[in-house]
N, C-alpha and C positions, 0 to 999 in steps of 0.2 A: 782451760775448758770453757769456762762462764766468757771470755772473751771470742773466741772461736764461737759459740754458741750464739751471743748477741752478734756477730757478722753475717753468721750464716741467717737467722732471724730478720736480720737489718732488708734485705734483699727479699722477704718476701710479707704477705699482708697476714695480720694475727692482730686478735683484741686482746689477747689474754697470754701469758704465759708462764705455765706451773712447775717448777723444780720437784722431783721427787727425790728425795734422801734416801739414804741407805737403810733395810731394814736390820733390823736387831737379827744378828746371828742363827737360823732353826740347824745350824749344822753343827754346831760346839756342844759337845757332852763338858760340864763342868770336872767328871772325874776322870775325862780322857787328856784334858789339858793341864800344867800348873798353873795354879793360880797367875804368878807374875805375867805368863805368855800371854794367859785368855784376858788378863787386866788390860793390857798391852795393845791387845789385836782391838777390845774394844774401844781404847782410848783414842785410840786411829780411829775407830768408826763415826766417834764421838767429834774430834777435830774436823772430819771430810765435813759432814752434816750442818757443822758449824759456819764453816766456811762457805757451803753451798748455800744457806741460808742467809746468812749475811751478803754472800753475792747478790742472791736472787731480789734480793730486798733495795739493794744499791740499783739494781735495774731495774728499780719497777715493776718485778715480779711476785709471783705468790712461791708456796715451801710447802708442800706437802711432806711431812716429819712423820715419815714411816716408823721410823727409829720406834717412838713414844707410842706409837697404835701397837707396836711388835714386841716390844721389849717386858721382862719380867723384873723382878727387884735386883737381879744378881745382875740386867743388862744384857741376859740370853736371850735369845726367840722365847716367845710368853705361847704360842703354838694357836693361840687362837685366831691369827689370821693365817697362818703359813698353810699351802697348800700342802707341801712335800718340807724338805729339807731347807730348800732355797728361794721357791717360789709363793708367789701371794694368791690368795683366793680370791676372784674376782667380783666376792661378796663385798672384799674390803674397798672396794673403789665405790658402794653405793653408800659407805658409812665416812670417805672420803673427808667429808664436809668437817668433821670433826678435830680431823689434825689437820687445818690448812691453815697455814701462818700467812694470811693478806698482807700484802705489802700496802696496806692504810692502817693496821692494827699497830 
């Protein structure tokens, strides 16, 4: 993906370029799931973010880490940015600034 993404990028003019991570789950009931599944689905959530970040950073880009503005203690959606279930409120892109991991940091 991050390789596909800097080709397609390579081909056209940009100053800046932000990765956005995956948010924290708002659709998982913790008492709908077992524990080991929902550990599971998040440790994958945990790894892609990882990796995108660490991309982003090798290319000279910034990581906006949805994850950490989204997430509660247990790693669920924490509900205070999620619009619905899945999506984000458009509130959270003017509080942005806050979880953006610079690629100078």
């Amino acid at each position: 993906y991050l390789n596909w993404l800097a080709g397609r990028l390579a081909k056209t003019r940009h100053s800046a370029v932000t990765l956005q991570g995956i948010p924290a789950p708002g659709y998982i009931q913790a008492e709908e799931k077992d524990f080991e599944g929902c550990s599971v689905f998040l440790g994958m959530i945990h790894a892609v973010n990882l990796r995108l970040q660490a991309g982003a950073a090798a290319l000279g880009w910034s990581f906006l880490d949805v994850y950490a503005a989204t997430a509660d203690d247990s790693g669920l959606g924490n509900g205070r940015w999620h619009l619905d279930a899945y999506h984000l409120q458009p509130g959270f892109y003017a509080q942005a600034q806050n979880w953006l991991v610079d690629k100078n940091i």
